[in-house]
C-alpha positions in Angstrom: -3.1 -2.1 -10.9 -5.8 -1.1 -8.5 -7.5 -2.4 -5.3 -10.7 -3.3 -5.0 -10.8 -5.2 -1.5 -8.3 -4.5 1.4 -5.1 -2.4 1.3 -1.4 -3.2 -0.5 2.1 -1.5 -0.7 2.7 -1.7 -4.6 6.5 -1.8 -6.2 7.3 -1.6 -9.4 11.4 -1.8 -10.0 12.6 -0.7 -13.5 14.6 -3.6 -15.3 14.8 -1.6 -18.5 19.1 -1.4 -19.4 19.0 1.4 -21.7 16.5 4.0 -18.7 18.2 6.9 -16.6 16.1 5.3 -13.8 17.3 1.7 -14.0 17.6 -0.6 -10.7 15.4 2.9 -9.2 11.7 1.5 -7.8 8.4 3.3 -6.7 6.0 2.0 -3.8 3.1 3.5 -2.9 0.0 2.0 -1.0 -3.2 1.2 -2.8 -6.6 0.4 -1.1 -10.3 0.2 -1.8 -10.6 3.4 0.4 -8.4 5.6 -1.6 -8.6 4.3 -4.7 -5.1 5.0 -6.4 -3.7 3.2 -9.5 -0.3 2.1 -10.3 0.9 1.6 -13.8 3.4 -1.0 -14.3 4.6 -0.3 -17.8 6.8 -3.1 -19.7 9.8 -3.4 -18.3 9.4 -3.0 -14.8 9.1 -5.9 -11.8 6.0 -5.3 -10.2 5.6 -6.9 -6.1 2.8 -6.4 -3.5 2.8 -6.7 0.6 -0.9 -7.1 0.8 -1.3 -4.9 4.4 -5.0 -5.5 5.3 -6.4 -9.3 6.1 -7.2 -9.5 2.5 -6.9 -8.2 -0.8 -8.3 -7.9 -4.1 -6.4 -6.3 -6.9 -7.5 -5.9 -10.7 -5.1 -5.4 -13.2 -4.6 -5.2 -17.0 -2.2 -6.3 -19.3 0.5 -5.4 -22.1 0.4 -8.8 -23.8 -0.4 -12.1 -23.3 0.7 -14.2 -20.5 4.6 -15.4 -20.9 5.7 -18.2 -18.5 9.2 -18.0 -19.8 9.2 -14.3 -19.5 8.4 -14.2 -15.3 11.2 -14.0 -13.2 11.4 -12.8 -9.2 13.6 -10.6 -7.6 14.4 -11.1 -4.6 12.4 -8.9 -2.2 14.1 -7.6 0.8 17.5 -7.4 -1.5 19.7 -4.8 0.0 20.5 -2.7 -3.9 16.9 -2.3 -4.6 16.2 -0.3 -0.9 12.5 -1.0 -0.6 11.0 0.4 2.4 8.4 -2.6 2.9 5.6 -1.6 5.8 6.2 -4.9 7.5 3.7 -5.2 9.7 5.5 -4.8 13.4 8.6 -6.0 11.3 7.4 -9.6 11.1 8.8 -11.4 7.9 6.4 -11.5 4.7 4.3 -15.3 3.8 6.1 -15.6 0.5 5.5 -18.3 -2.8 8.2 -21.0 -3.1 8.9 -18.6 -6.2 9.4 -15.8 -4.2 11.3 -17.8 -2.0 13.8 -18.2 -4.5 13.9 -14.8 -5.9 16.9 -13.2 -7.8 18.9 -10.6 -6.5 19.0 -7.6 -8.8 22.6 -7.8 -9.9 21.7 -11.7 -11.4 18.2 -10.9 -12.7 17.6 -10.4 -16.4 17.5 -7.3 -17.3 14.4 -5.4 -20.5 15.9 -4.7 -23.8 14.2 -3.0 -26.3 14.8 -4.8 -29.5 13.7 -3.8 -33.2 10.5 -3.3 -33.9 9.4 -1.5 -30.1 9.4 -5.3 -28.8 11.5 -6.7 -26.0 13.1 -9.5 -24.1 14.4 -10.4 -21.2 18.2 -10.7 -20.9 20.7 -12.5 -18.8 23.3 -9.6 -17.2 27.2 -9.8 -18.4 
């Protein structure tokens, strides 16, 4: 993930059961200006707070577009500890999808199955 346009805090939250660093995340801010990348490899949650106006972001992908596969955690939920840089602490404009995001304990969680591929599973 990178910025082309404008300014965003980036969050990727490792989902991945079998990790030393599940439920841990990493934000950093990514702009036009400084020109950092973020790899979001498979098996994270990956979220943006676009801070400037606007933003552009170009990405690339591990595979081809899943709609069953997309899930959303719920962003200000308390396990996860993201440090959003609200701007002066005002809520973020979120999708309906967003909206309705999952809190970490009830999302899915990456398993690796045979053959280096994975799914997403429901938590017992």
């Amino acid at each position: 993930m990178r910025v082309v346009q404008g300014e965003i805090y980036d969050v990727a939250v490792d989902m991945r059961s079998d990790s030393p660093t599940f439920g841990q995340s990493v934000g950093m801010v990514l702009s036009a200006e400084n020109k950092l990348q973020l790899w979001v490899p498979p098996g994270f949650a990956h979220g943006f707070y676009v801070m400037s106006e606007t933003a552009e972001m170009v990405y690339k992908c591990s595979d081809y577009y899943a709609p069953d596969d997309e899930y959303s955690l719920l962003w200000n939920d308390p396990a996860l500890n993201i440090n959003w840089p609200l701007t002066a602490g005002a809520e973020p404009v979120l999708s309906a999808k967003d909206r309705g995001g999952l809190k970490f304990a009830d999302a899915p969680v990456y398993v690796k199955t045979a053959g280096y591929s994975a799914r997403a599973e429901g938590k017992a």
